[in-house]
Every structure is written in structure tokens, then in C-alpha cells.
PAZAPA-4460 file (N, C-alpha, C; in steps of 0.05 Angstrom, whole numbers, plus 32768, in hexadecimal, padded with zeros to 4 digits):
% residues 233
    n_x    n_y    n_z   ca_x   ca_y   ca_z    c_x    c_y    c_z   seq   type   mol
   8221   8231   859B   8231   8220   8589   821F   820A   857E     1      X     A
   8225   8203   8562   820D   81EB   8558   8221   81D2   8567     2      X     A
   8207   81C5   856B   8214   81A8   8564   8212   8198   8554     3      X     A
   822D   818B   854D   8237   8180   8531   821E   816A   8530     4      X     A
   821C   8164   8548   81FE   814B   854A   81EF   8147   8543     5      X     A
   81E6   8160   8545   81C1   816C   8537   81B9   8162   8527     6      X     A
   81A0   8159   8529   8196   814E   84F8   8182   8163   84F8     7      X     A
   8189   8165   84D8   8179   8179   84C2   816A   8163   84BE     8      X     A
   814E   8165   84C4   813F   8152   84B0   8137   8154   8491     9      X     A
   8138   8170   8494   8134   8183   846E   814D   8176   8469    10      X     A
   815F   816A   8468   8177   8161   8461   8172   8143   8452    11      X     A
   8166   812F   8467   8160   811A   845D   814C   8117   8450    12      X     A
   8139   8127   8453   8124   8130   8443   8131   812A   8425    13      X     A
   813C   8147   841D   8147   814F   8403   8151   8132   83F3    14      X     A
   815F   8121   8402   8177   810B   83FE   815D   80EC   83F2    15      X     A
   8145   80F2   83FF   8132   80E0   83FF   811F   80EE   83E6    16      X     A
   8126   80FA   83D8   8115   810C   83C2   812E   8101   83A6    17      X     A
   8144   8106   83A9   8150   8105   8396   8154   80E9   8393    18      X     A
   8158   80D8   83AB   8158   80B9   839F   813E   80B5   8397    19      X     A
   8127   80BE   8398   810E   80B6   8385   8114   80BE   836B    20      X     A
   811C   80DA   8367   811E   80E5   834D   8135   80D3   8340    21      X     A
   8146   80C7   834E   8154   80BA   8337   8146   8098   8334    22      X     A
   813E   8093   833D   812C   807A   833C   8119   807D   8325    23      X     A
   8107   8092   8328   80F4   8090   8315   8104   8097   82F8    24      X     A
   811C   80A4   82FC   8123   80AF   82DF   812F   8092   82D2    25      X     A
   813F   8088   82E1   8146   806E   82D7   8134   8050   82CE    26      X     A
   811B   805A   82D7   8100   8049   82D2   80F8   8053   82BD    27      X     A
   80FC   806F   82AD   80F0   807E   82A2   810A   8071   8287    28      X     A
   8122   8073   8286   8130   806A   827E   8128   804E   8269    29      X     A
   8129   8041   8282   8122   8021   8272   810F   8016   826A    30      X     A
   80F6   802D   826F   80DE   8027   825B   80E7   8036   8244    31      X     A
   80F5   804A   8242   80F8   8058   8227   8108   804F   8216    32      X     A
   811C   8034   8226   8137   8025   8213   811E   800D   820E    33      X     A
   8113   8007   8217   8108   7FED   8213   80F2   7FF1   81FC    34      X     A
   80DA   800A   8200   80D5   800E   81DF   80E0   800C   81CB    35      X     A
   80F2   801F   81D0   80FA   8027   81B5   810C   800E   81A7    36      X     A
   8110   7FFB   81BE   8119   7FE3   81B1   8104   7FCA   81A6    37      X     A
   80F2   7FCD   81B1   80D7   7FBF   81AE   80C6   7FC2   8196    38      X     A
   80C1   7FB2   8184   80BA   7FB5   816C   8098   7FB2   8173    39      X     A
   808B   7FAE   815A   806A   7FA9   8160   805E   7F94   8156    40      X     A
   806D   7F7D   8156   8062   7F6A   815D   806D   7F5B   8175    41      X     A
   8074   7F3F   8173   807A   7F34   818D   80A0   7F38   8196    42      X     A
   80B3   7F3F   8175   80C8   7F42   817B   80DC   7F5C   817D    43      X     A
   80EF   7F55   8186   80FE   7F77   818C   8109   7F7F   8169    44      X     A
   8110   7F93   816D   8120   7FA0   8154   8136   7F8E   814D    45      X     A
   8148   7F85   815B   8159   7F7A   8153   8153   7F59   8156    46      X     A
   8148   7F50   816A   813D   7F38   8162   812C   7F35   8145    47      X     A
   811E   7F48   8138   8109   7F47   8120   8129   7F4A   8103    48      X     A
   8137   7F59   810E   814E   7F5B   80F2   8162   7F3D   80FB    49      X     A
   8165   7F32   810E   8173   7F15   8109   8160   7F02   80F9    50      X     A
   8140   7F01   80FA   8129   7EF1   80F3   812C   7EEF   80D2    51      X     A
   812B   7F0A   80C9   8124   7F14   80B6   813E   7F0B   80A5    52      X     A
   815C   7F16   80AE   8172   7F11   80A4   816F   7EE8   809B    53      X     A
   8160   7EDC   80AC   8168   7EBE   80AB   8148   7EB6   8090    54      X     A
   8138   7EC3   809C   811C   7EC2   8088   812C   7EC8   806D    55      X     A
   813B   7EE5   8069   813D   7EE0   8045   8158   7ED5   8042    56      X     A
   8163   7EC7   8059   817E   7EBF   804D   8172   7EA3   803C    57      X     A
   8162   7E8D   8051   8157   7E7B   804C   814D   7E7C   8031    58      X     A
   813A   7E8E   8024   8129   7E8F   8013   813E   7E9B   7FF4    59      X     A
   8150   7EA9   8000   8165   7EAC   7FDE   816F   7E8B   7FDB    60      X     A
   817B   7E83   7FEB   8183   7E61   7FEE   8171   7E55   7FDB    61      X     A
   815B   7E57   7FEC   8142   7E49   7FD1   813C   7E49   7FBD    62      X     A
   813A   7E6B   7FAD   8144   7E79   7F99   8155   7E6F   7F86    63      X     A
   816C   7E6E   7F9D   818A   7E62   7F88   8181   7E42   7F7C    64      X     A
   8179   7E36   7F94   8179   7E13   7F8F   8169   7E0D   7F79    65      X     A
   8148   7E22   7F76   813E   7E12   7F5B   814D   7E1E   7F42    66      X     A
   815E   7E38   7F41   816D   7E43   7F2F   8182   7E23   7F28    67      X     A
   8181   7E1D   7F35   819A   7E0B   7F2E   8195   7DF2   7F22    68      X     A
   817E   7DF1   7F31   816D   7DCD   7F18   8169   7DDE   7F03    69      X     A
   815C   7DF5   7EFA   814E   7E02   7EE4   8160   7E09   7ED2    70      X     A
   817C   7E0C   7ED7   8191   7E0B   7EC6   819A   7DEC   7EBC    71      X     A
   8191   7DDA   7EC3   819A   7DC5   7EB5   8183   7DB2   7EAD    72      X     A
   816F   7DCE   7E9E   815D   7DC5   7E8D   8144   7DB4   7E92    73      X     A
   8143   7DB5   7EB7   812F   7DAC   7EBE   8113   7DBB   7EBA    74      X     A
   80F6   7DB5   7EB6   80E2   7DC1   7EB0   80D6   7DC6   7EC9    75      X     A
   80CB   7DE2   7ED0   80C2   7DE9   7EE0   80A9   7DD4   7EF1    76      X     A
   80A6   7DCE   7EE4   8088   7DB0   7EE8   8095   7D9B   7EF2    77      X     A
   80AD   7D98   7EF8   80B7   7D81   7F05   80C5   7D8D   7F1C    78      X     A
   80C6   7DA6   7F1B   80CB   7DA8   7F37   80C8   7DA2   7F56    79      X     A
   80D1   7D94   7F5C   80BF   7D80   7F79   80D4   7D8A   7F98    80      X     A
   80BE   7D9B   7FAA   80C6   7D9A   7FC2   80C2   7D85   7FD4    81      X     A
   80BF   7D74   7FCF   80B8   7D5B   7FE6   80D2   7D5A   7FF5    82      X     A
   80CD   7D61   800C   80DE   7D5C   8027   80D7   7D49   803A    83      X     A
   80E8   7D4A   804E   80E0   7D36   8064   80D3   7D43   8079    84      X     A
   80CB   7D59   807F   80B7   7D74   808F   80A5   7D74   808D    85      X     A
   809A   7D76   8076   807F   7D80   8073   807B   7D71   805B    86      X     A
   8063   7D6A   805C   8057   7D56   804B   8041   7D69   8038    87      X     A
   8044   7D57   8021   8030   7D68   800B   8035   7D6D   7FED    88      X     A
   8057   7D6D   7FF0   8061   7D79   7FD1   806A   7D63   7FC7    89      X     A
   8066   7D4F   7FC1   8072   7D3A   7FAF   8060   7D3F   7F92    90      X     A
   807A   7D4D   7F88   806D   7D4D   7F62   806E   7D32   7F52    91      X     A
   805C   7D1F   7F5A   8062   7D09   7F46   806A   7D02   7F26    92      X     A
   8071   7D1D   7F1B   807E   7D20   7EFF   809D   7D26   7F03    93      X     A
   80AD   7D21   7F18   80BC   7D20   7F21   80CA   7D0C   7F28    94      X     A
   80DD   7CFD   7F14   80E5   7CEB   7F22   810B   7CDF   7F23    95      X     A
   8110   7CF1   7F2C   812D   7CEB   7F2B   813B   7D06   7F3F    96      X     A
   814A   7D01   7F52   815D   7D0F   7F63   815D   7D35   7F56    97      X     A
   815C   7D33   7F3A   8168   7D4B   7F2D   815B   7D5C   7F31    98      X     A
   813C   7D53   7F31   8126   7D64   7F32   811D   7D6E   7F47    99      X     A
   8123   7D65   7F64   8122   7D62   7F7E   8130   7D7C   7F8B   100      X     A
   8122   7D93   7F99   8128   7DA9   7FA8   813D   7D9D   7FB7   101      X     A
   8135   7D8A   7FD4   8140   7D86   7FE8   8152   7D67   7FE1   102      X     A
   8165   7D5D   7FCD   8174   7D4E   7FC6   818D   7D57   7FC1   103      X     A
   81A5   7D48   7FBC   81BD   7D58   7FC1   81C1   7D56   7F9B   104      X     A
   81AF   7D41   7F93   81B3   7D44   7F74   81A1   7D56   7F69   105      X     A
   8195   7D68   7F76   8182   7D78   7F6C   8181   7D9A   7F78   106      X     A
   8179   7DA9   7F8A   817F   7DBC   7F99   8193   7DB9   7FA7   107      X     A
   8195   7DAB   7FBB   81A4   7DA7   7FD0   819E   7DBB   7FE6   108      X     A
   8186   7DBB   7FEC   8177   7DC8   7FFC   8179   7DB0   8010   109      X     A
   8171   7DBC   802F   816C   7DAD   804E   814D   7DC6   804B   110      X     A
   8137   7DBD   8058   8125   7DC4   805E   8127   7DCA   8079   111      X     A
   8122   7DEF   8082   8128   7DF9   8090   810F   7DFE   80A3   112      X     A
   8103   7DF9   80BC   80F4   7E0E   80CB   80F7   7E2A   80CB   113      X     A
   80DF   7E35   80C8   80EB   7E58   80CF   80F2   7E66   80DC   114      X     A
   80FA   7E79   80E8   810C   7E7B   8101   80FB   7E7C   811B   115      X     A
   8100   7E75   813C   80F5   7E7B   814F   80E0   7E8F   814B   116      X     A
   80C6   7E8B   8153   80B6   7E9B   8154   80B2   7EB8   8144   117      X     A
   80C2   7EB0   8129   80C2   7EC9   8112   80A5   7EC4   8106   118      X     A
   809A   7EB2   8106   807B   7EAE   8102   8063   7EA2   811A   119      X     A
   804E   7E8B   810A   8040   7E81   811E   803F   7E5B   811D   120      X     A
   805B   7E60   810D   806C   7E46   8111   8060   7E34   80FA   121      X     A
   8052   7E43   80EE   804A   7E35   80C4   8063   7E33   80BE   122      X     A
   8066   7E1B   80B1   8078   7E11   809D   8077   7E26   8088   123      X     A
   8092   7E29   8078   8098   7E2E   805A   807F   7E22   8045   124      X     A
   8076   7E34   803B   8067   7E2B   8021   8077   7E32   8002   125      X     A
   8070   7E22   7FF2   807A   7E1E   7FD6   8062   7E20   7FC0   126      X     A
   805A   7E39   7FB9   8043   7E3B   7FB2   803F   7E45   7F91   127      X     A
   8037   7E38   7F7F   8031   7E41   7F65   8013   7E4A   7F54   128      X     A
   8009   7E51   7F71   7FE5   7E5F   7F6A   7FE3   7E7F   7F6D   129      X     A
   7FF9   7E8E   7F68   7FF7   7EAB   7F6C   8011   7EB2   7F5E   130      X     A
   8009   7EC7   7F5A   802E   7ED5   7F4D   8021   7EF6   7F5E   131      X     A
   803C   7EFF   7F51   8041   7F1D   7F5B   803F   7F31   7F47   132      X     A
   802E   7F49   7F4D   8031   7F52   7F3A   804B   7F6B   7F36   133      X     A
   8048   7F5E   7F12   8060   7F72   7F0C   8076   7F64   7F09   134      X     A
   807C   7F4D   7F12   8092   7F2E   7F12   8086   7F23   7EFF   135      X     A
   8096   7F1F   7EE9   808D   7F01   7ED5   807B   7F1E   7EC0   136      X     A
   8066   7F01   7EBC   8052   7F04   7EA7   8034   7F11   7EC1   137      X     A
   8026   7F1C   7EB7   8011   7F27   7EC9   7FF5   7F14   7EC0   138      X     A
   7FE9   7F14   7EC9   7FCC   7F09   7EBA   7FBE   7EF1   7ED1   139      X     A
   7FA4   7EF0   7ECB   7F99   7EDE   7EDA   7F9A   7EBE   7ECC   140      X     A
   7FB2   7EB6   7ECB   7FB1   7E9E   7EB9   7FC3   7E8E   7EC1   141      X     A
   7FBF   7E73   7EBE   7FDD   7E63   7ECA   7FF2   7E68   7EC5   142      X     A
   7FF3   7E70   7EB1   800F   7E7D   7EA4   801E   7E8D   7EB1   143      X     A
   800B   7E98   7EC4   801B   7EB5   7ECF   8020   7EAB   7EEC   144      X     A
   8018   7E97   7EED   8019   7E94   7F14   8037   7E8B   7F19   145      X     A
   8047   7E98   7F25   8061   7E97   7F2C   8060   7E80   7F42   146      X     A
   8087   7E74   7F42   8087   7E69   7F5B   808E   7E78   7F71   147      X     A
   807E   7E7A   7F8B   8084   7E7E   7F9F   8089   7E74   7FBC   148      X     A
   809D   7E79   7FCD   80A5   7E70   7FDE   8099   7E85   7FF6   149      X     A
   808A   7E80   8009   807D   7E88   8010   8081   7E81   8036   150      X     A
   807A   7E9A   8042   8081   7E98   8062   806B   7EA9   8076   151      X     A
   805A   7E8D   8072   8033   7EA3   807C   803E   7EA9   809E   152      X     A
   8029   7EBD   80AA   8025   7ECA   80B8   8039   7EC9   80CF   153      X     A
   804B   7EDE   80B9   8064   7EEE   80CC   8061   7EFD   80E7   154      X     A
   8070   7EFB   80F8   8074   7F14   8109   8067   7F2D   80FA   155      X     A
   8060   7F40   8104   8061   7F5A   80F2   8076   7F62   80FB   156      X     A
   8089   7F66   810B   80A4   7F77   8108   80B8   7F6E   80FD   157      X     A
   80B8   7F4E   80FA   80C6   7F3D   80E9   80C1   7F4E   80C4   158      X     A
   80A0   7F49   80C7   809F   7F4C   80A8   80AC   7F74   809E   159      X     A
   80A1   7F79   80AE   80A4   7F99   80AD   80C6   7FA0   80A6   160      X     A
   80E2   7F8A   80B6   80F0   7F89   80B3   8104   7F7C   8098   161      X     A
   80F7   7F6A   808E   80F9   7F5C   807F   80FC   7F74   8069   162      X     A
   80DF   7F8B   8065   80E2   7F9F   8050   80F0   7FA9   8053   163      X     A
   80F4   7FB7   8067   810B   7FCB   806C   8124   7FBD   8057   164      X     A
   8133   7FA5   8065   813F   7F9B   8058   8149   7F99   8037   165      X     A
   812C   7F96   802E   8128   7F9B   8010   8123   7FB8   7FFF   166      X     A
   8127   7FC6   8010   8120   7FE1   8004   80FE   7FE6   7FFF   167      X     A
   80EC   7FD7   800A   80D3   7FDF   8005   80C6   7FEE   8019   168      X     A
   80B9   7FFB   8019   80AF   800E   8029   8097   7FFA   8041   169      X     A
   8099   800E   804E   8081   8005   806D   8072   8022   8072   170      X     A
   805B   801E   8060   8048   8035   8062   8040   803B   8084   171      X     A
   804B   804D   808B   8042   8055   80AA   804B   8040   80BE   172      X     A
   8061   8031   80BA   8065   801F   80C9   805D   8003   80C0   173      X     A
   804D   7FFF   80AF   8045   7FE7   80AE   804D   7FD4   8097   174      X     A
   804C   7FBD   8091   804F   7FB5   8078   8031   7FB8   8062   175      X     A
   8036   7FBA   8050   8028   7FC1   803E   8013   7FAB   8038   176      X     A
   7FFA   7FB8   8038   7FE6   7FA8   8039   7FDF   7F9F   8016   177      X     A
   7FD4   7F88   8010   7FD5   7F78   7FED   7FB2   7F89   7FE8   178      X     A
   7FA9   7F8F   7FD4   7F94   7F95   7FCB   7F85   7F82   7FC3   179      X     A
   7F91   7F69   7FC1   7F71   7F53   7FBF   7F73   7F4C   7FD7   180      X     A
   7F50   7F47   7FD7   7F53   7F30   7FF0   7F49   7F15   7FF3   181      X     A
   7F4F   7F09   7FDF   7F5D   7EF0   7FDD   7F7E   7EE7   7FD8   182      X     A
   7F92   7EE0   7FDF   7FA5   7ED6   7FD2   7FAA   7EC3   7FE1   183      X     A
   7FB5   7EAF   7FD1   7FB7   7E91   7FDD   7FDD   7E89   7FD4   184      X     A
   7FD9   7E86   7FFE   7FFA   7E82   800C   7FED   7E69   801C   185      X     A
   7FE6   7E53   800A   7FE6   7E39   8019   7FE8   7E2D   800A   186      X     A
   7FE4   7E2B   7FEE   7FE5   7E11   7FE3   8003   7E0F   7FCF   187      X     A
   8000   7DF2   7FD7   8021   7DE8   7FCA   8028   7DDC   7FB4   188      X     A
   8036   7DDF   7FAE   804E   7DD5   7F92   804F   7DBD   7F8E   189      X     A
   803F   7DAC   7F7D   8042   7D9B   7F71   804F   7D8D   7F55   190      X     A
   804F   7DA7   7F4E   804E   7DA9   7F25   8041   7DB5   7F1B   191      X     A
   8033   7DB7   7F20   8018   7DD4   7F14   8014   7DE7   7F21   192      X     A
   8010   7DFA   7F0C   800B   7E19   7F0E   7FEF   7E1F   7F09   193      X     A
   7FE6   7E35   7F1B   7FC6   7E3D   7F0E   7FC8   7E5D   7F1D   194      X     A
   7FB9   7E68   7F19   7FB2   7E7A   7F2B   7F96   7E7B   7F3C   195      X     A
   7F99   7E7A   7F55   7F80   7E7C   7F63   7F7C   7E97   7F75   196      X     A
   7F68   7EA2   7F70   7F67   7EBF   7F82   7F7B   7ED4   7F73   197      X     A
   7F7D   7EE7   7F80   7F8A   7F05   7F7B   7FAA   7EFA   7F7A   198      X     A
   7FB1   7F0C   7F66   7FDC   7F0B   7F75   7FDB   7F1C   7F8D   199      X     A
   7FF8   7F1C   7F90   8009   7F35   7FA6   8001   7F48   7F97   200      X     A
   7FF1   7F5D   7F96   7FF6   7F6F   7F8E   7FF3   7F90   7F9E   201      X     A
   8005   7F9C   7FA2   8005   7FBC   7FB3   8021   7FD1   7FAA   202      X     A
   8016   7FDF   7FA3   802B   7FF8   7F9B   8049   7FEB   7FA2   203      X     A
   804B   7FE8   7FC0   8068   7FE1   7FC7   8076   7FCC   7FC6   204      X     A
   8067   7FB7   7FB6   8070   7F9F   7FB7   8075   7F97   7F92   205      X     A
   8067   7FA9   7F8A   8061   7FA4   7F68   8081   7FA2   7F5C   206      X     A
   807E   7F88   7F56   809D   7F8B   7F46   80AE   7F7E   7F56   207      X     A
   80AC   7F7B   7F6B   80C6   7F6D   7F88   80C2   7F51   7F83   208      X     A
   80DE   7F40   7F81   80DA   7F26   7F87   80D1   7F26   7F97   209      X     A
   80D7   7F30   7FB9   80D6   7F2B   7FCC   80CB   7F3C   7FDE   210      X     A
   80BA   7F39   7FFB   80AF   7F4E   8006   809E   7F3A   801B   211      X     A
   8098   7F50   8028   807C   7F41   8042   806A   7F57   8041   212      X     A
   804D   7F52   8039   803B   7F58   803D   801A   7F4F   8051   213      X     A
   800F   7F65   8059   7FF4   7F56   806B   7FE0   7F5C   8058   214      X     A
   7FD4   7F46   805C   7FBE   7F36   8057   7FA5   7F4E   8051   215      X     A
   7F96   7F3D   803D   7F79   7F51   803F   7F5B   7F4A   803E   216      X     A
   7F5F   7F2F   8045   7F43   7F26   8046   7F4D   7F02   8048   217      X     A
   7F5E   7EFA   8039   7F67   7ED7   8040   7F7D   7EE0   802D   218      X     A
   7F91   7EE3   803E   7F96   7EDF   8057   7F86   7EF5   8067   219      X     A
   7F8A   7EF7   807B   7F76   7F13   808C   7F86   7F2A   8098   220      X     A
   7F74   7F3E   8096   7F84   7F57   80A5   7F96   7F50   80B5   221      X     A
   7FB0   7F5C   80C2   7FBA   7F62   80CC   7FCE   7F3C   80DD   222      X     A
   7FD3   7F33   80BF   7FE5   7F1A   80C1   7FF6   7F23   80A5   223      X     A
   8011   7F0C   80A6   8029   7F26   8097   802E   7F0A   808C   224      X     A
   8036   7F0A   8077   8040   7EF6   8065   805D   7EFF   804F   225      X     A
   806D   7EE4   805C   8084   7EF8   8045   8084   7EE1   8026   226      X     A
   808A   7EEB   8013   808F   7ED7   7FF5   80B2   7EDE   7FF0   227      X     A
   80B9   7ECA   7FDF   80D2   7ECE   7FD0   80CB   7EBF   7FB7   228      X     A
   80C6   7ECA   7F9B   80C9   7EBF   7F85   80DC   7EAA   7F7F   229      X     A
   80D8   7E95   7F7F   80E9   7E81   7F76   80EE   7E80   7F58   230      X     A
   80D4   7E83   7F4D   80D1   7E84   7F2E   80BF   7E96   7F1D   231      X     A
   80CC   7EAE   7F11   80B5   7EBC   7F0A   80AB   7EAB   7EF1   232      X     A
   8093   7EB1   7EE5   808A   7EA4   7ECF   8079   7EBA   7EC3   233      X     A
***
């Protein structure tokens, strides 16, 4: 007669095999949820589409505000971002509330930081030394240099997201790299226009107010910059 007593050790054996196998499958699990949620730069998928959602909500705002001095016959040359942030843009041909981005008699813009770590924590630039091509007038001439509002060295999953957003394409994943390599995303809005260096210019961006592109020499490989036309010209 057996006794009910006895141990199978092939028993606990078996029992000590399958709690590994479910261990590793569940490890196996949450590296595969955690990719595929993990974007390629520093933020997740859905952390990069909250960034992005607040990057072009901010930048149509801006859009709207100089639309709105420019309708009441103010001249583009008096346009003045001087805030209380960042120092630099005081257009001294400017002199009254109306003309004023960040005034309540003028834009009625608040000067915003950009969101948590959606960049490398550069301020907003306001830049009239580059245009886009395909926006406005084309040409290497002051005439043609658009205003831009400008957001240097993005996340790349931020920027990558941002296109999506816009309907522009992400060649192999990436954002679309500019074919000069010069374009200049530093200098600011005073009142004058010039053109210095190359525009935006790349298949996927030709024609877009708006977009993020990397860099190809200054700025440099593999840093992402987004623009929003404020003013084509």
C-alpha cells in the first residue's frame, strides 16, 4: 500500500521549473511594454506627445498675438518682444504698449518656459535672420527672411512627435535633416530683418509654417530644432 506520506521529488522539481518560467516570461513582458513605450530620446511616447501638444499650442498663441498688432496697422519693424525672461529683444523703434508682444495693449502674450525637459532648457528664440523655404518670398535677401519663433535643441522624440502631429514625415524614424549647414536659431528680434546663412530648407519641411528639424553643420548633427512662422515675408 503507498503511503499518502511519501514525496515525489520529480514533483517539486516540475513546480520549481514552472515558477521560473513564469518569472522570466513576466520580465520578458515588461521589457517589451517598456520599449515599446520608450521613445529615442530621453522621453516616453506619451510623455513626448504631452511636450509637443504644449510646444505647438504655445507657438500658434504667438502666431495669433503678432497677427493681432499686425492687424491694427502696426509695421513689422516695430515689433518688440522684450519680456521680463530673457533679455535681448528690446526694439527701440518701438515705443508704445501697441507694439509690445508681451503687453496687454499689444499681444497679450505671458512669456512661457518650454516644457519640462522637452529640450536642453534654451529659452524661446524670436528670430528674423532665416526664412523657410517655400513660405513667403524665397531669396537670399532681407526681404525674404521671415519671422521666426524658434525652440533650439529639442528632445528628438519630442521633435519627431511634434511632425507626426503636423503631417510631416520622419524619414526612417527621424526628423528630417535641413541641407545647409549653416542656419541661424540664435539671433533675435529687434526690428530688422537680414538673412544670415542657409534657410530651413528639406523636401519635408518645404512649404510648412511649422516643423522640427536636425541640424547640419550649426546647428550640428543630430540636435532637433523646432520653428513656427510668426511672419512670412
Amino acid at each position: 500500500m503507498n503511503n499518502p506520506e511519501t514525496s515525489h521529488p520529480e514533483q517539486g522539481n516540475v513546480f520549481v521549473f514552472v515558477l521560473i518560467g513564469i518569472v522570466l516570461f513576466a520580465a520578458l513582458a515588461f521589457t517589451f511594454t517598456r520599449s515599446a513605450q520608450q521613445g529615442t530620446g530621453n522621453f516616453t511616447i506619451q510623455q513626448a506627445r504631452v511636450a509637443a501638444g504644449d510646444i505647438l499650442s504655445y507657438a500658434q498663441y504667438m502666431e495669433r498675438a503678432v497677427s493681432k498688432i499686425r492687424v491694427r496697422r502696426v509695421s513689422e519693424s516695430l515689433l518688440d518682444f522684450e519680456n521680463t525672461s530673457v533679455t535681448g529683444y528690446t526694439n527701440p523703434a518701438c515705443t508704445s504698449g501697441a507694439c509690445e508682444i508681451f503687453n496687454p495693449q499689444g499681444g497679450q502674450m505671458v512669456w512661457q518656459n518650454p516644457p519640462a525637459q522637452a529640450n536642453n532648457a534654451s529659452p524661446w528664440v524670436i528670430n528674423g535672420t532665416t526664412r523657410v523655404s517655400g513660405v513667403g518670398t524665397d531669396g537670399a535677401v532681407a526681404s525674404a527672411a521671415d519671422l521666426l519663433l524658434i525652440l533650439p535643441n529639442v528632445d528628438k522624440t519630442v521633435c519627431a512627435e511634434i511632425n507626426t502631429r503636423l503631417g510631416i514625415s520622419n524619414p526612417s524614424g527621424n526628423p528630417p535633416r535641413v541641407t545647409g549647414s549653416t542656419v541661424n536659431v540664435t539671433a533675435k528680434f529687434i526690428g530688422g530683418f537680414s538673412m544670415v546663412g542657409d534657410p530651413i530648407s528639406v523636401t519635408e519641411l518645404n512649404g510648412r509654417s511649422a516643423g522640427c528639424f536636425e541640424g547640419n553643420g550649426t546647428p550640428a548633427t543630430a540636435t532637433y530644432h523646432f520653428y513656427q512662422v510668426l511672419l512670412a515675408r
